[in-house]
N, C-alpha and C positions, 0 to 999 in steps of 0.2 A: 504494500500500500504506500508508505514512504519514498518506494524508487518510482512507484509509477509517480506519483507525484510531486515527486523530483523533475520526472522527465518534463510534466504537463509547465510547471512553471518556468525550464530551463527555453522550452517553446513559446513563451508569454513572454518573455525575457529579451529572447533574439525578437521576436516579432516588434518589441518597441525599441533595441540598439539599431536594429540597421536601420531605418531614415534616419536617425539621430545620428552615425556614423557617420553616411551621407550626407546629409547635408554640414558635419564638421570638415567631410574632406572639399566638398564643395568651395564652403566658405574661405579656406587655407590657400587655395590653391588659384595661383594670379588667371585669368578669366577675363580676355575682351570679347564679348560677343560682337562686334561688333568689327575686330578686327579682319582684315582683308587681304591676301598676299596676291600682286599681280605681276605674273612672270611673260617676260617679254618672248614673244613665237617666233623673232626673225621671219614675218613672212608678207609684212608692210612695212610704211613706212609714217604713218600716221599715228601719233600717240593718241588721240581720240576716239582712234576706229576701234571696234570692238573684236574684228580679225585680226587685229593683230597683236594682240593678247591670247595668253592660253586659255581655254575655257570659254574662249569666244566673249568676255567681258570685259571694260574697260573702265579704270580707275575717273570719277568724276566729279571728286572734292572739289571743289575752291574755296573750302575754308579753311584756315590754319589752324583755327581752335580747336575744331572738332574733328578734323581729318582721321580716321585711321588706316590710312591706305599704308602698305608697304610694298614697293616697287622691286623688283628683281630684277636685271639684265646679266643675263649670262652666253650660252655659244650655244643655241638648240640647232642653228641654223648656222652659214658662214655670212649669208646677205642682210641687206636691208638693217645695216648697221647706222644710218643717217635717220633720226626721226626727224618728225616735223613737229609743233605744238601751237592748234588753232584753236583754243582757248584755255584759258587759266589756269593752273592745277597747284592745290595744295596737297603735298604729303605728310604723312607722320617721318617713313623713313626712304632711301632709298642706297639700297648694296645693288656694287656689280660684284657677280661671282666670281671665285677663283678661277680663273681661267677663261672671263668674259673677254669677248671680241674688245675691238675698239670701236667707240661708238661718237657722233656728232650731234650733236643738239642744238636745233636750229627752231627761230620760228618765223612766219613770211607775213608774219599780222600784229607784230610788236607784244606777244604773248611772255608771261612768266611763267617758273615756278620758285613756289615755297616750299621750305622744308622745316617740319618743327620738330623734328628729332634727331637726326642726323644723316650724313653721308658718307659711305662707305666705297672705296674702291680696292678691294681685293684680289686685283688682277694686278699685273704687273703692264697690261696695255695702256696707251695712253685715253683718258674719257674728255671728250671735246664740249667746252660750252656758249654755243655763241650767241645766246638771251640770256635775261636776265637772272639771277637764280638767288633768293633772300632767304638767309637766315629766321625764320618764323615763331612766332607764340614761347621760346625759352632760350637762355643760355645751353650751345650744342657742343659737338664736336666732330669737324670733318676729320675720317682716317683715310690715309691713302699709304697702302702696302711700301716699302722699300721694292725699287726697279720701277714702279710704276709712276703716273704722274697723271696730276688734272689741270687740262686747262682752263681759266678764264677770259672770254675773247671779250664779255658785257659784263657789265657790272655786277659786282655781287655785294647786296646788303647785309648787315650784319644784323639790321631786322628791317622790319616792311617798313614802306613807304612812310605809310600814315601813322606810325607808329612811335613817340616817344620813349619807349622804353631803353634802357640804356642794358644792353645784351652783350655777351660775352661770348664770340667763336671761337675756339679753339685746334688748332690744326696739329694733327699729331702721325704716327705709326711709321715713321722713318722716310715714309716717299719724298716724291715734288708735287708742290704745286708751284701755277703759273698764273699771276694776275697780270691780265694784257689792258685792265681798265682799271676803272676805279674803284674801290672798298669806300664804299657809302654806308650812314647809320642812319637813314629818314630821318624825323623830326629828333633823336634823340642828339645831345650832346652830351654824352659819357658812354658810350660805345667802344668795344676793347677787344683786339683782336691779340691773341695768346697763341706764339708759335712755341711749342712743347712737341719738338719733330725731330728729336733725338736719331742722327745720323742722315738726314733726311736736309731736302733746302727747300726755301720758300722766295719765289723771285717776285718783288713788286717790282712793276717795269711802268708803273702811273703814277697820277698825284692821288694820292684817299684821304678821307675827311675822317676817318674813325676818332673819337674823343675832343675833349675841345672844356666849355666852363664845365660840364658835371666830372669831370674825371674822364677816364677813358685814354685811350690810346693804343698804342703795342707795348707787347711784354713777349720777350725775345729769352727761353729760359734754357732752351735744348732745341739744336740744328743749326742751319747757317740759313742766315736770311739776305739775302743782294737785290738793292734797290736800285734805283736808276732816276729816281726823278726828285726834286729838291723838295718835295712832301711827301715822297714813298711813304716815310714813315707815320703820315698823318697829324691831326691840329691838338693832339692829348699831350701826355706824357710817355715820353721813351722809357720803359724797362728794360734795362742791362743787367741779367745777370744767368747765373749756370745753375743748374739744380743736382748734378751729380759730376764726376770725372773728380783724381786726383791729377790733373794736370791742363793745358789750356786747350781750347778745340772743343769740345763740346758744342757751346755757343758761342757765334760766331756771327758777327755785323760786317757787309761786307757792302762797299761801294763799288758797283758793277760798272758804271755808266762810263766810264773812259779820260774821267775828268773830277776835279776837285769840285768837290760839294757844298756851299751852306742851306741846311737842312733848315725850310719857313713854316713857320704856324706851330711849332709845338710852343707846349707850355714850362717844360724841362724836361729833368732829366730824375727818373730813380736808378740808382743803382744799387741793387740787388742782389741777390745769388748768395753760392755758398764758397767757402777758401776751402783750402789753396787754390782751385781749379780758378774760377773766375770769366769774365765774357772775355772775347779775341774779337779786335776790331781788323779787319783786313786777313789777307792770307799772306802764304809766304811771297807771293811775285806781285805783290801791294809795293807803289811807289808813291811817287809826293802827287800823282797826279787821280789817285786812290784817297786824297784827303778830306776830312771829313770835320765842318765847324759845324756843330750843335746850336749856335745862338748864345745868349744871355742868359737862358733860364736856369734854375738852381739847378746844383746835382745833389742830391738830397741822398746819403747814407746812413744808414742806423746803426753799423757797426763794420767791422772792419770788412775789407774788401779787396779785392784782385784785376787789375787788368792787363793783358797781353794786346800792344801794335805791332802786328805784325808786319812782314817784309823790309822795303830802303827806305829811307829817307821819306817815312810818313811822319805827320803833322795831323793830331787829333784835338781840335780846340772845343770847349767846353766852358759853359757858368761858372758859377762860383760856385763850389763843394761844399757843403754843410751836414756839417753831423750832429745828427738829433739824438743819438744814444747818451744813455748818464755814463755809461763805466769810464774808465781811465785808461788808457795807452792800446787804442784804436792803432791800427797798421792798414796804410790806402796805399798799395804796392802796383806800380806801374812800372812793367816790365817792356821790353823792347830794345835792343840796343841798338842805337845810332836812330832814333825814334823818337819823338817827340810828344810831350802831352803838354797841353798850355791851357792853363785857367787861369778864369778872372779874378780867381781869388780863394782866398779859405776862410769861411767861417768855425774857429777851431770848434766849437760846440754850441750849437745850439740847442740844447735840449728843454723843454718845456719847462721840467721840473728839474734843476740839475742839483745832485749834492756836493759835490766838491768840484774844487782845482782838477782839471786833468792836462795832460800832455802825451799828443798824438805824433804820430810819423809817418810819413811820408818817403816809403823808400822803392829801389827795383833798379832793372840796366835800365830803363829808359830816361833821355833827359826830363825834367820839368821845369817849366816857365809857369812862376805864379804872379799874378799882382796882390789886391791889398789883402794880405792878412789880420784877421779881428779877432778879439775875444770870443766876439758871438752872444750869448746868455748874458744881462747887463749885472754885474754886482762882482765878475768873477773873475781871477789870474788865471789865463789858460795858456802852455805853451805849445811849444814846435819843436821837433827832430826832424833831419834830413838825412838820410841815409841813402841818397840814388850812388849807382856806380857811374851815373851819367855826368850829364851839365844840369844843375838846379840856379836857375834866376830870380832872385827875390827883384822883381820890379816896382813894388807897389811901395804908395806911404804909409808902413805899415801900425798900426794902433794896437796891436794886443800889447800884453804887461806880464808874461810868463817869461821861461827860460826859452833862451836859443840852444839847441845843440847840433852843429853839424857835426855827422862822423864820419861820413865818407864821400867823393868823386870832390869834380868841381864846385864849386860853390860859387856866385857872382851874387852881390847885394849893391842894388842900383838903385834900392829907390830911398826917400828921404825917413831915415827911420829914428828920428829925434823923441817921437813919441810911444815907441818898442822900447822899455826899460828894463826889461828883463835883465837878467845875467846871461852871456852868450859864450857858448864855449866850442872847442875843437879838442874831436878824438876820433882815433880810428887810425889807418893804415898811413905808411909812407908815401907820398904820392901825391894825395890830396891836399886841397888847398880853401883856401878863403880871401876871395877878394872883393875887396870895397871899392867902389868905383866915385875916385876923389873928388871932392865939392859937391856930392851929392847923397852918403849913408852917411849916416852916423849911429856907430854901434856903442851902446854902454857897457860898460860890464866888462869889458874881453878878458875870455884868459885861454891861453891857450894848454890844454890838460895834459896833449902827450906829442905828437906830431907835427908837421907841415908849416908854413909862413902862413905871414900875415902879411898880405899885400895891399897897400892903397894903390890907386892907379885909373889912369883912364881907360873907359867902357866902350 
């Protein structure tokens, strides 16, 4: 009696866990019903038509919010690689497959597409785009495999038109891409294109407006990106910096165009990343004709930093450097030899909140030309080390109240420095030197600690 009624309940039992099962695996388990995968038939050449989709159906979104289309191009076929797009089309995503043809994207009636989730090129063929094609409804990420590459022949938004949003692209997975126009943000101004293309390059060959008053801009972390035009890098904020390697290459800023550059409309400059490694402006066959002036705007550091100019006799000018971090003996290492780096100046610290006196330096093979050096933070003695193996030129009248310490290469101080009261000293190797450039420094303090002359003399 007990087992049969064991049994009858163990039946009453299952009878009410499974929908309750069900519908727990239901609910767990991600679920678009609504989602759509449309794989291209190579057997037209109309993206509208409905033959020339698999399954005889054709993707018909045009809105970005709601789209869930996901588009597939791969090699069903060898033809009918060129579509056409006679009207509008928003997707969720759009992958070409391992091993997809190469395909051209054209439209003959001023047509777009949107995309609000991203783009994928996992071929190693080249994918052609000569409409428009906008970034849509979120911050994405275009991948385009290593071998492979996409082009851009029309503009590409980094969101739609009518759209203020200020959106974030990111371009990554070691390929190329190719901008043969403009990088446009519609109505927004803080719009940010992020090359994180680790082994991979990214060619602006236009002028782009990305970023501007809300922020925005490029941030260059991993790959090599080569511009060409005196706004390639857009009306924002330039981000310089490396996010992995112990050594330089990584990321890589490179002036392509054939001719010395100054870079219009940005608003400055961050510089970023992680040490040792650090960003590399130019390659090794960069000349003076590869040189590259940033403008006036600050270069704004938090804490210490790395850079590599590569090749002869480049010239990389830049703002005035400002460090916003509180710690104490910051290292802003500029490497290059026979290379130049020239700023307007140093703010030694500017930090918000700062708790003490600190003293930063400034060393590497490359030469450096600064003008006025400042305290920065107002209430506070801040100084300066020089450690380049290069030529370092204090040109400016300069106002900070710390110590001077040069310790190594040349050293020239040209500008009028009656208001620099620091103590200023000389150590470091044989060889190196310190020279004042007569009736126009004037250094207090001197002492020299172990090495070299002291030279007044004309500049």
């Amino acid at each position: 009696m007990s087992k049969n009624n064991a049994i009858v309940i163990s039946e009453k039992t299952h009878q009410w866990l499974f929908p309750f099962i069900l519908a727990t695996l239901i609910s767990i388990v991600p679920y678009d019903a609504q989602a759509a995968v449309f794989v291209w038939n190579n057997t037209g050449s109309q993206f509208t038509s409905a033959t020339s989709w698999v399954g005889g159906v054709a993707p018909t979104s045009s809105s970005s919010s709601t789209t869930t289309d996901d588009l597939q191009f791969g090699n069903i076929g060898a033809n009918f690689n060129t579509v056409d797009l006679t009207s509008n089309r928003s997707e969720k995503s759009w992958t070409f497959l391992t091993g997809a043809n190469a395909y051209t994207f054209g439209t003959t009636s001023a047509k777009y597409f949107q995309i609000s989730a991203g783009l994928t090129n996992n071929s190693t063929a080249t994918q052609t785009f000569n409409l428009l094609v906008e970034n849509a409804n979120a911050s994405n990420t275009w991948t385009q495999v290593s071998g492979g590459n996409m082009v851009f022949n029309n503009n590409v938004g980094l969101t739609t038109a009518a759209s203020a949003t200020a959106r974030t692209l990111t371009l990554a997975g070691g390929g190329t891409f190719t901008f043969n126009s403009g990088i446009i943000q519609g109505l927004s101004t803080g719009a940010k294109l992020v090359v994180n293309n680790a082994g991979g390059i990214v060619n602006l060959n236009a002028a782009n407006t990305m970023g501007g008053a809300g922020g925005g801009g490029i941030a260059i972390s991993a790959g090599q990106v080569n511009f060409n035009s005196a706004q390639s890098l857009g009306t924002g904020i330039v981000e310089l910096g490396a996010t992995a390697g112990t050594s330089y290459g990584n990321s890589i800023l490179n002036n392509a165009s054939g001719s010395a550059i100054t870079l219009t409309g940005l608003t400055g400059v961050l510089w970023s990343g992680s040490t040792p490694a650090g960003v590399q402006i130019g390659t090794s066959v960069s000349t003076a004709a590869n040189n590259i002036d940033f403008g006036t705007g600050l270069v704004t550091a938090t804490a210490s930093r790395a850079m590599n100019i590569a090749g002869t006799g480049v010239t990389i000018s830049m703002g005035t450097l400002t460090t916003t971090g509180t710690s104490n003996g910051y290292t802003f290492t500029f490497d290059g030899s026979g290379n130049t780096i020239d700023l307007d100046g140093w703010k030694i610290s500017t930090a918000a909140t700062p708790t003490n006196n600190v003293v930063h330096q400034i060393k590497g093979s490359a030469n450096v030309t600064l003008g006025l050096i400042e305290n920065g933070t107002a209430g506070f003695v801040n100084g300066a080390e020089f450690n380049s193996d290069g030529v370092t030129r204090l040109t400016g009248n300069n106002t900070y109240t710390g110590t001077t310490t040069f310790l190594n290469g040349t050293n020239i101080v040209s500008g009028n420095n009656s208001a620099a009261v620091g103590n200023v000293s000389i150590g470091g190797t044989s060889g190196s030197s310190l020279i004042a450039c007569s009736g126009r420094a004037l250094l207090s303090h001197f002492s020299a600690t172990s090495f070299s002359l002291y030279k007044s003399c004309c500049c």
